[in-house]
Each structure stands twice: as structure tokens, then as C-alpha cells.
C-alpha positions in Angstrom: 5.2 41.8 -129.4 7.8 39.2 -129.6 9.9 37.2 -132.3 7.3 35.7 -134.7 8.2 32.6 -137.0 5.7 32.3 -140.3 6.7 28.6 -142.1 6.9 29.2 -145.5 4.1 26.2 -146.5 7.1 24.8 -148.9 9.7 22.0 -148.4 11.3 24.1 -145.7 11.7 28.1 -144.9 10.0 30.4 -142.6 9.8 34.2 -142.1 10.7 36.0 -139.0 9.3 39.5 -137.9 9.4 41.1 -134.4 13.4 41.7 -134.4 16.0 44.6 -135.5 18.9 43.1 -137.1 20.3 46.5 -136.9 20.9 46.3 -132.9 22.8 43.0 -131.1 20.6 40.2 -130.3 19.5 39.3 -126.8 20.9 36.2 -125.8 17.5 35.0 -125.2 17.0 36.0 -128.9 20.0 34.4 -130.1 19.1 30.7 -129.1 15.5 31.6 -130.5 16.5 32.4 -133.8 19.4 29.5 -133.9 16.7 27.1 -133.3 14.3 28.1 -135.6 16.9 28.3 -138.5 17.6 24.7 -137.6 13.9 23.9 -137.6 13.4 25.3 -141.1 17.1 25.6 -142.4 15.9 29.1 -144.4 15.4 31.7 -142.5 13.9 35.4 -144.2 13.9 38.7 -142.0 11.9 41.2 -143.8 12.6 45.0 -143.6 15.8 45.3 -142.1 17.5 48.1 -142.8 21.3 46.9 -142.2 24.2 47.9 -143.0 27.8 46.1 -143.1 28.4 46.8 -139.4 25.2 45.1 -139.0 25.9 42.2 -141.1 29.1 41.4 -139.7 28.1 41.6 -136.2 25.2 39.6 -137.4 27.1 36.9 -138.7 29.7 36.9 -135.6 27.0 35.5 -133.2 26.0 32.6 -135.0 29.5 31.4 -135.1 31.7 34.1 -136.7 33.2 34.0 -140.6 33.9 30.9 -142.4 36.5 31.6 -145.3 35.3 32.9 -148.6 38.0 31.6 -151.3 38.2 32.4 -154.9 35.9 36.2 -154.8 37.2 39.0 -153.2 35.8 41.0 -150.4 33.9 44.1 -151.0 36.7 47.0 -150.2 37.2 47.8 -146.6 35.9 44.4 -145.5 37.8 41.1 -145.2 33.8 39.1 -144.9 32.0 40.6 -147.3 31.4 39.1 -150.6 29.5 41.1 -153.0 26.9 39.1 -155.0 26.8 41.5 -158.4 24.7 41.7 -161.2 24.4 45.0 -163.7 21.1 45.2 -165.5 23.1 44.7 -169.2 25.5 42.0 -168.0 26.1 39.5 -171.1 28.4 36.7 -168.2 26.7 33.7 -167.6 24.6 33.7 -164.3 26.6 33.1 -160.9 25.7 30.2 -159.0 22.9 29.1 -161.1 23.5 25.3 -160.7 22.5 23.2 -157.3 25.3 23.5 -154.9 26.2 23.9 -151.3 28.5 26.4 -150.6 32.0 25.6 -150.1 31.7 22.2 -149.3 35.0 21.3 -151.3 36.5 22.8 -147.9 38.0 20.3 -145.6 35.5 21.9 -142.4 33.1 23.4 -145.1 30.7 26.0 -143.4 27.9 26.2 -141.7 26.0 28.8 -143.2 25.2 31.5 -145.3 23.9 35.3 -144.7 22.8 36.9 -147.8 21.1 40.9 -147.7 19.3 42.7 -150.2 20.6 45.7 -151.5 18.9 46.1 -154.8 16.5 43.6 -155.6 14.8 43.9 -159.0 11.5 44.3 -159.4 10.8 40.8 -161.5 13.0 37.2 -161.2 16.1 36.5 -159.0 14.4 34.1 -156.8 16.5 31.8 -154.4 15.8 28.0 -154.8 16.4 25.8 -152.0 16.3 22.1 -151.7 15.7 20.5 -148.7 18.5 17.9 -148.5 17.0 15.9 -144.9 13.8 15.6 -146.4 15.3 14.5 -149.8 17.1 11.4 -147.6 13.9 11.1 -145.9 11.5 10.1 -148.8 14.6 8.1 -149.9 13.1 4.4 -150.5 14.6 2.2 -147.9 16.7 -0.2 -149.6 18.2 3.1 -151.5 19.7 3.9 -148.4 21.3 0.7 -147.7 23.2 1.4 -151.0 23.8 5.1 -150.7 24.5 5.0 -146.5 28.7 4.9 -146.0 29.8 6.4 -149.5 32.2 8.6 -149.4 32.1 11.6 -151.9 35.2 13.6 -153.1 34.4 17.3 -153.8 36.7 19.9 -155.5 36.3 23.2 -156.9 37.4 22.7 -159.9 34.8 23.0 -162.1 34.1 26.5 -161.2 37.7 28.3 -159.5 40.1 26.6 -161.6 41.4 28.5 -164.2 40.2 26.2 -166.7 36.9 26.2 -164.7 33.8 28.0 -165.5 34.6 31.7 -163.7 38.3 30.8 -165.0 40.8 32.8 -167.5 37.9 32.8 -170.2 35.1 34.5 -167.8 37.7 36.8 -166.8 37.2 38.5 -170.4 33.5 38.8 -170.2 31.5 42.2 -168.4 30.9 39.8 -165.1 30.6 42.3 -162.3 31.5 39.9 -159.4 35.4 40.2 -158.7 35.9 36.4 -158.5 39.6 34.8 -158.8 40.4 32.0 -160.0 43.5 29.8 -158.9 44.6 26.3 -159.1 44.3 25.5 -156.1 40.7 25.1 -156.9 41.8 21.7 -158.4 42.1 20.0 -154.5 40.4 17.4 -153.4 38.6 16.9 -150.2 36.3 14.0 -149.4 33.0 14.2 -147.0 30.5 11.4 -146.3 27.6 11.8 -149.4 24.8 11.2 -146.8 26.2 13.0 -143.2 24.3 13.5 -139.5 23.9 17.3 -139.3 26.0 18.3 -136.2 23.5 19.9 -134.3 20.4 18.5 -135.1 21.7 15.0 -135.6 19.1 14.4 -138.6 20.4 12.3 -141.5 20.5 14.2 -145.0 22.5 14.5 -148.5 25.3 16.8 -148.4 25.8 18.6 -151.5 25.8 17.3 -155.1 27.2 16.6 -158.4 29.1 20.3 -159.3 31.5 20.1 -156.6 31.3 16.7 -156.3 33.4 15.2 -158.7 33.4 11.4 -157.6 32.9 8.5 -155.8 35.5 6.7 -153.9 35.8 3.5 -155.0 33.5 4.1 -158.7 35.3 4.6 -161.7 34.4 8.1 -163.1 32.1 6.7 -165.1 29.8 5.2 -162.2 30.2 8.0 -160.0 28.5 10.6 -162.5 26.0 8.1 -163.5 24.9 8.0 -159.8 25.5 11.4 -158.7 23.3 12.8 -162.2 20.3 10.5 -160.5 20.7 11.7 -157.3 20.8 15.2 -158.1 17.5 14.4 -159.6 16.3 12.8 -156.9 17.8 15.7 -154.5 16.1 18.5 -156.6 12.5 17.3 -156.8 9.9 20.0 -156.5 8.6 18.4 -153.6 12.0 19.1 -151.3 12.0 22.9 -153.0 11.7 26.2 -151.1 11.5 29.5 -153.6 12.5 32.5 -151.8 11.2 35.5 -153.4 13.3 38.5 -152.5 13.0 42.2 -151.1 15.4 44.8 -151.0 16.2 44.9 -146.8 15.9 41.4 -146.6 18.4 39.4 -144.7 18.2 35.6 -145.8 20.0 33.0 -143.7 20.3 29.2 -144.6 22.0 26.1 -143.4 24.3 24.5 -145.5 24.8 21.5 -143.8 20.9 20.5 -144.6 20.2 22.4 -148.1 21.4 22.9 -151.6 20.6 26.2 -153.4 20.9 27.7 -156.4 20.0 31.3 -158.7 17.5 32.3 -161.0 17.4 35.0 -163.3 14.4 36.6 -165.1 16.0 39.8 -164.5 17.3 41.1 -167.2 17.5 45.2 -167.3 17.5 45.6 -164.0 20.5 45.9 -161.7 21.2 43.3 -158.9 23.2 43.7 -155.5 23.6 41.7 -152.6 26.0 41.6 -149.8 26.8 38.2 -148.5 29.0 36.8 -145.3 29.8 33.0 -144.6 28.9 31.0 -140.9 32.0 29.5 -139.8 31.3 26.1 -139.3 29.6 25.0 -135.2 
């Protein structure tokens, strides 16, 4: 039995069976699975019993590592981020606010690989927001308005050390080894709505977090319309919730998504090892 794609039912996602992660892909296999993560932009693959060999090699065929500033790699790894949470940890959750990874870059990534370690047994769920659908439903005449912006995205908020993983996280129990640096205060400007370089579809790219403004709005009119898109962009109907396992390799697009965590697990431990796509 061959590669089998299940869609999800929800905004976008899918599960794939019929593959070992834990041997190289088939070139045959390869342009399977890239299409299908294009078609559905999350991608789940159950039972897969990697390890960071695996994971790198992995992440090397769809494009090989984007750059992971501000955390540091897991020891004996340059890739490898460890997403870390200890089942008494008091530091505010990581990454619980819509995003898209590292889109303050100036050739952001393309994707993300995230595997299960230790999953707990209740919460931690994965939300995903379909960001081509969200332009989609967009009324017409909002698009007129929105099509041509130009957004400016920075770290800031979170890296700097003034951020919110800055000097004063650094005191708290936080498990994650992030760093914080000033160089999280650049600026880098993308198109707000972009054409997905593969695909070619139209769609939001990321959101108000590391978007910081508007070129040409004041501050003020830039967060007014950047806190209604990001309502717009979030709306239950664009939402996939990925429900995780331990041996579970997740893979999503970040050119067509935003994301963000969950928690509910409180008392339990948490561990995930995570590489970035460079971008195609």
C-alpha cells in the first residue's frame, strides 16, 4: 500500500500514512508529499519513530535549513530548535499569539518541521489559520483597499531585549534557551497580501505581532487595520486544530498559514524538536 493523504475536514490539513520518515524518500515520494503539503499547507505523519538524523535529513529535501535566530540549537546540532515546556513551568507560554514564523526575515522561510517527543496527555494543540482562504472570503471591494500594501515586520516585540522573551523572561524558569538581542529591533518590509511562490495563489502573509506597521499609515492607522485583520485572518472558519501525538512529525507552509500554541497542559512535561524550510 502506497502514500495515503486523509484531509483533515477543517480549513486546511491532512494526514499522511503509508511512509517511514525514518529512511530517505523516493524521489517519486518526494514530489508526492511536496504537493500534497501545498494542497493542504499542514501536513501530520503519524507514528514515526524519528530521530535527529532523521529530522535533519528530512528537512534537507524539502529545501534544506532556513535560519533560526534568537533560540539556540539543541547541543550537537546547528538546526535543531528545541520547543520546551516542564510540567511546573510558571514563564508565560511560547508562541501563543498568531504569527508566521520568521517573517521579519528579509527571505523569511518556507516552512516548518515540528516532531513529538513528549506530548501530554491533555491540551497543547496546534492552531492554524488558513491565510489563502482568509483572502479568499475577503469581500471584493476589501481587496481593492488591502491589494499593494506594504507591511513592515520586526521582531521586536518578542527578541528585543525589552521584548517579551527579553532581559525580564530571562529571570523566569522558561525552559526554552531563547536569546535575545537588539538586533531584533530591524525592520524588513513584505507585501501584506503576497502570491505564494509555488502555488501562485493570493493570501495574507502574517499579522499584527511581527508586523509592526504600514507604510505610508501613521502608527495609529496601521494597528487599527492590522487588529481588524487579524480578526478577520483568525476566524474559526479558516482554523485547522492539530491535535498532537508523541512520534508525530507536523509540517506546514508558512508562506500560506499563521499558527499559534495552546496550553491546557499544565503538570505535564512538553518536548518537541523543531527544524526550519529554507525558503524555495
Amino acid at each position: 500500500m502506497g502514500i495515503v493523504v486523509t484531509p483533515s475536514g477543517q480549513a486546511c490539513g491532512a494526514s499522511v500514512t503509508g511512509v517511514d520518515l525514518t529512511k530517505a524518500l523516493s524521489p517519486d515520494d518526494l514530489i508526492y508529499i511536496r504537493g500534497a503539503w501545498l494542497e493542504h499547507k499542514v501536513l501530520s505523519f503519524p507514528n514515526q519513530r524519528m530521530n535527529d538524523d532523521d529530522l535533519e535529513r528530512y528537512t534537507m529535501a524539502f529545501g534544506g535549513f532556513g535560519n533560526d535566530p534568537f533560540i539556540a540549537p539543541v547541543p550537537g546540532r546547528n538546526h535543531i530548535i528545541a520547543v520546551a515546556r516542564k510540567a511546573n513551568e510558571q514563564a508565560p507560554l511560547f508562541a501563543e499569539n498568531w504569527h508566521t514564523d520568521w517573517s521579519f526575515q528579509a527571505t523569511p522561510p518556507a516552512g516548518t518541521c515540528l516532531f513529538g517527543i513528549t506530548i501530554p496527555p491533555t491540551g497543547g494543540d496546534t492552531l492554524f489559520a488558513n491565510q489563502e482562504k482568509a483572502w479568499d472570503d475577503m469581500p471584493e471591494e476589501r481587496k481593492k483597499q488591502l491589494r499593494g500594501l506594504v507591511a513592515i515586520h520586526s521582531a521586536k516585540a518578542s527578541y528585543a531585549p525589552d521584548g517579551l522573551y527579553g532581559s525580564k523572561d530571562q529571570t523566569t524558569d522558561r525552559s526554552m534557551d531563547i536569546r535575545p538581542s537588539t538586533a531584533a529591533r530591524n525592520l524588513q518590509s513584505h507585501p501584506l497580501v503576497h502570491t505564494h511562490p509555488e502555488t501562485g495563489r493570493e493570501g495574507f502573509y502574517s499579522c499584527l505581532g511581527y508586523i509592526v506597521g504600514i507604510e505610508g499609515r501613521s502608527d495609529t492607522e496601521a494597528f487599527e487595520l492590522l487588529t481588524e485583520l487579524r480578526e478577520w485572518q483568525s476566524r474559526a472558519a479558516f482554523i485547522y486544530t492539530h491535535k498532537w501525538q508523541a512520534n508525530m512529525l507536523v509540517m506546514w507552509d508558512n508562506r500560506a498559514l499563521l499558527h499559534r500554541a495552546t496550553g491546557g497542559y499544565e503538570g505535564h512535561d512538553r518536548l518537541l524538536h523543531r527544524t526550519t524550510i529554507a525558503a524555495f
